[in-house]
C-alpha positions as CSV (number, residue, x, y, z in Angstrom):
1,X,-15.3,-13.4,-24.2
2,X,-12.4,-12.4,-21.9
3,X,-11.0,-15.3,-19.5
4,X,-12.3,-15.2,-16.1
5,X,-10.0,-13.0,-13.7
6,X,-9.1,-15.0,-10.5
7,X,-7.7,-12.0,-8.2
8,X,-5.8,-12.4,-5.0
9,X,-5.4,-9.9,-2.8
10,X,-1.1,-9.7,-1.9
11,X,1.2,-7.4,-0.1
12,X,4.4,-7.5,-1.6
13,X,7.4,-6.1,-0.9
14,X,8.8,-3.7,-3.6
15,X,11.7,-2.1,-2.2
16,X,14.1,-3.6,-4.5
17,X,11.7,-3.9,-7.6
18,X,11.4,-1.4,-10.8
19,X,8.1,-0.2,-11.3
20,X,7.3,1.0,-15.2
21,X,4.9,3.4,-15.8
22,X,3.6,4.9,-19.3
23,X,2.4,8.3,-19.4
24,X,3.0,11.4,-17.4
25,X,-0.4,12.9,-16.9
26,X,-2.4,13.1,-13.7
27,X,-3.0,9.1,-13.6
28,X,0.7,8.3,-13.7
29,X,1.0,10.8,-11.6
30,X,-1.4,9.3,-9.3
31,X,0.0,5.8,-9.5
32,X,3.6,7.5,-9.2
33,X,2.6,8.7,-6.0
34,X,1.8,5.3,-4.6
35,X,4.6,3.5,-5.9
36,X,7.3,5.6,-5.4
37,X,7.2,5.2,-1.5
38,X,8.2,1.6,-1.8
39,X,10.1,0.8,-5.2
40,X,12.5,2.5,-7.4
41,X,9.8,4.1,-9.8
42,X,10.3,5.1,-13.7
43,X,7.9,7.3,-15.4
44,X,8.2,7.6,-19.2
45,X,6.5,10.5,-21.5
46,X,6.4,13.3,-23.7
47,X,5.7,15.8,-20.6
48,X,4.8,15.2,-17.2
49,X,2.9,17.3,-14.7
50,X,4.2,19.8,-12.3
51,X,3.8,17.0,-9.4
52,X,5.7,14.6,-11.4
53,X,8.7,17.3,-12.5
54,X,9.2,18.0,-8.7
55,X,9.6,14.6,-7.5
56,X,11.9,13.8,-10.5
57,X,14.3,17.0,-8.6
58,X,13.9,15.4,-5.8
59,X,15.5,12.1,-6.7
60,X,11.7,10.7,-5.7
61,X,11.0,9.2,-9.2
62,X,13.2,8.7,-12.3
63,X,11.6,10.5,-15.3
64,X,12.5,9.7,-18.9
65,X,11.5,11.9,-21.7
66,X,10.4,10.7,-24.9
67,X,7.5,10.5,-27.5
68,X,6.5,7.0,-26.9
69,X,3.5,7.0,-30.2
70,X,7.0,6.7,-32.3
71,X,8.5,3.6,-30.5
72,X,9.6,0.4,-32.2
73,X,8.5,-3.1,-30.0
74,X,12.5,-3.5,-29.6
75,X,12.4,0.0,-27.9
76,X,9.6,-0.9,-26.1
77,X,11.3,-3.9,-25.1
78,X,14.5,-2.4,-24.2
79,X,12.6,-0.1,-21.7
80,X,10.8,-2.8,-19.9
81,X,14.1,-5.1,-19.8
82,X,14.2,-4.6,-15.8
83,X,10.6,-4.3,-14.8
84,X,9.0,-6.1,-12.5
85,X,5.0,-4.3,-12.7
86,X,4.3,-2.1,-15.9
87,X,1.6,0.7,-15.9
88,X,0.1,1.5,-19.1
89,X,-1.4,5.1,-18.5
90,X,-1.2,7.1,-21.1
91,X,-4.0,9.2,-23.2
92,X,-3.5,6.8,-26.2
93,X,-5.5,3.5,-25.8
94,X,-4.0,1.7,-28.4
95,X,-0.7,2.6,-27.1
96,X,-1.3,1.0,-24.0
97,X,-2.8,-2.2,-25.1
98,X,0.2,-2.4,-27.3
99,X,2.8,-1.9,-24.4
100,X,0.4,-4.2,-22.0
101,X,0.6,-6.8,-24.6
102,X,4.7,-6.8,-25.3
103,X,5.0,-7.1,-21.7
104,X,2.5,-9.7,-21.5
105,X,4.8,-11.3,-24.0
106,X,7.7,-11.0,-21.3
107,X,6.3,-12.3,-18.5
108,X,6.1,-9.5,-16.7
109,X,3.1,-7.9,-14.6
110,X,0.8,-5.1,-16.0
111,X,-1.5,-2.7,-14.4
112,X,-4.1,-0.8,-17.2
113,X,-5.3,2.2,-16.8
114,X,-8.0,0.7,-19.7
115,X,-9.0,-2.7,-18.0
116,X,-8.2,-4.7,-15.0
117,X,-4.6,-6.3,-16.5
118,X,-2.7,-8.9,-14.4
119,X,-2.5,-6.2,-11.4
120,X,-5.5,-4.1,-10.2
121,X,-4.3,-1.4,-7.5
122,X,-6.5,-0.8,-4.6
123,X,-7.7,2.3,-2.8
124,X,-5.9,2.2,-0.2
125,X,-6.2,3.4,3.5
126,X,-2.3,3.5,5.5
127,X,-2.2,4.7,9.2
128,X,1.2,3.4,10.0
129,X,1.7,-0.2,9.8
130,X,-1.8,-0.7,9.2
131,X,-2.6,-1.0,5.4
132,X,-6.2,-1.7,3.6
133,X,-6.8,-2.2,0.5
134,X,-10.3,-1.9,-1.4
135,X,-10.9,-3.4,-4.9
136,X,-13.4,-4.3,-7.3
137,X,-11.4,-6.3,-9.2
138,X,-11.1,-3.1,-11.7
139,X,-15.4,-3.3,-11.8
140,X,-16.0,0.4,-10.1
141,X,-13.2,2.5,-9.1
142,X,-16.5,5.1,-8.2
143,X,-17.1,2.2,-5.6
144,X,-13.7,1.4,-4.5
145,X,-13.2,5.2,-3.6
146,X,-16.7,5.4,-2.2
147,X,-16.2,2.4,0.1
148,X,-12.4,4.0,1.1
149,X,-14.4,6.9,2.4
150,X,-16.7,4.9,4.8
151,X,-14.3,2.5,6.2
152,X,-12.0,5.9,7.1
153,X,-14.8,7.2,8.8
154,X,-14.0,4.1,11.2
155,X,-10.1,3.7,10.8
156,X,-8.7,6.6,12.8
157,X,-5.2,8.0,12.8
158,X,-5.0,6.7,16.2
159,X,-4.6,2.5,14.6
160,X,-1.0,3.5,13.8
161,X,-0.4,4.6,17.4
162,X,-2.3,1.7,18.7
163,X,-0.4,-1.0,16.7
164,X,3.2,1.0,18.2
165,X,1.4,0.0,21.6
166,X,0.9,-3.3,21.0
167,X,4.2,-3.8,18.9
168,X,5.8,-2.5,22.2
169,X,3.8,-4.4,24.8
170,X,4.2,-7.3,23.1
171,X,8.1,-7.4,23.3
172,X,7.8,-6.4,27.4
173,X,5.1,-9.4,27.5
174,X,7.5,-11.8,25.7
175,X,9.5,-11.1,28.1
176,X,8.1,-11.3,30.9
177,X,5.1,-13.5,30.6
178,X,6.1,-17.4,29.2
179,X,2.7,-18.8,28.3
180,X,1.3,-17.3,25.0
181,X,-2.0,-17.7,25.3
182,X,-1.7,-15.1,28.6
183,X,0.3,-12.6,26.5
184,X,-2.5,-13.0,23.8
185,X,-5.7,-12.3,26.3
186,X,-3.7,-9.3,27.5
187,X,-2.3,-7.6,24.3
188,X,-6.5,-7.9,23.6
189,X,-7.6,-6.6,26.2
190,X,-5.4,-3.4,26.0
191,X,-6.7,-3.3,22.3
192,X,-9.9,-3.2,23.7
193,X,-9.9,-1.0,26.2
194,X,-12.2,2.3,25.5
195,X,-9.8,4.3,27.9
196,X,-6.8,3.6,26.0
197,X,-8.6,4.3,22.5
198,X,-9.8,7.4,24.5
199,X,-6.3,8.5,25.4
200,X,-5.0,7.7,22.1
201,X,-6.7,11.3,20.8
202,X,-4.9,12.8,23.4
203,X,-1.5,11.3,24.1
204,X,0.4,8.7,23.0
205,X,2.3,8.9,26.2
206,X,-0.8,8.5,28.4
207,X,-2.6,5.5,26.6
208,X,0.8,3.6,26.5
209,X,1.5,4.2,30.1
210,X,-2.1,2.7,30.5
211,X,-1.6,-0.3,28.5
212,X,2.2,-0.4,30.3
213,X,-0.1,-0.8,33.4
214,X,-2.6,-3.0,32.2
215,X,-0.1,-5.6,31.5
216,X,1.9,-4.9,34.7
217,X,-0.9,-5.2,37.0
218,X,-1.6,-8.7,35.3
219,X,2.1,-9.7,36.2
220,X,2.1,-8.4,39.5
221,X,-1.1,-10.6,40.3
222,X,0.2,-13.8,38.4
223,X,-3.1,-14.6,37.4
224,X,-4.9,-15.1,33.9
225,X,-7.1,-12.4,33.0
226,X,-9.6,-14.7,32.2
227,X,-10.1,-16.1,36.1
């Protein structure tokens, strides 16, 4: 019986970390995707899909061709020398538990494609600074995926431009208004306010001249919103 898996959701900051990742078919290339946009990313295979080739010409991935069924654990080794996260993705299951386990053997994070590994990755939902993730722990992807499609029905594109609003307000308020706890009640009361969320579909410009006045007015008055 497998060890209990104690999962904790993280954001981590990969920009200057190597991401490994076994197989060039349409799951690497899926997990390529992700990870590219925030770490220096490494896909090894026999072939690769047209998705993968372009980004590899575009200096968006690093591609290395090779049979990998052939490989000796020192080769293995050798590839995995820098990583900080390796994905085992390929077609051949024992393949990947034998990679996962040599760079169990290192210390060094793995995400399988086969179970849940050290690292499950989440559906995940970005508008701008905001980022969600949904997991099962590796249970049901189906549900992960299913659950990403509900929640987006309620996360609008217009979060990113309302977290640039606040981001914004919140340096004016700072300031301009000493106590925190005032700067607070305002920033949420522009967040919610059903005119700016209104505006937001319309104009970025419009909703962050509102919120410009909301927080305005409230200095002008030098009272607490709450009186």
């Amino acid at each position: 019986m497998k060890n209990e898996r104690k999962f904790v959701p993280l954001m981590i900051d990969l920009s200057n970390r190597n991401i490994i990742i076994f197989g060039g078919g349409k799951v690497g290339e899926r997990k390529a995707v992700l990870f590219s946009e925030c770490s220096r990313t490494t896909v090894i295979s026999s072939d690769f899909t047209d998705v993968l080739t372009e980004m590899g010409k575009r200096n968006k991935v690093n591609l290395i061709e090779m049979e990998l069924s052939y490989l000796q654990d020192t080769e293995i080794k050798k590839l995995l020398s820098s990583a900080f996260l390796v994905i085992t993705a390929t077609s051949d299951h024992k393949l990947n538990l034998r990679i996962a386990n040599i760079a169990k053997g290192l210390d060094i994070l793995v995400n399988e494609v086969d179970d849940a590994g050290d690292v499950v990755v989440p559906s995940v939902i970005k508008h701008g600074e905001l980022i969600i993730g949904i997991s099962t722990s590796g249970s049901s992807p189906a549900v992960s995926k299913y659950t990403r499609h509900q929640i987006e029905k309620l996360i609008t594109p217009e979060y990113a431009d309302m977290i640039r609003i606040q981001q914004s307000i919140r340096e004016y308020l700072k300031q301009n208004v000493p106590e925190q706890m005032k700067r607070k009640d305002i920033l949420w009361q522009i967040l919610e306010s059903r005119d700016i969320w209104t505006q937001l579909s319309d104009s970025y410009e419009k909703a962050y001249d509102q919120a410009l006045k909301i927080a305005e007015d409230h200095i002008s008055s030098g009272k607490h919103i709450n009186e």
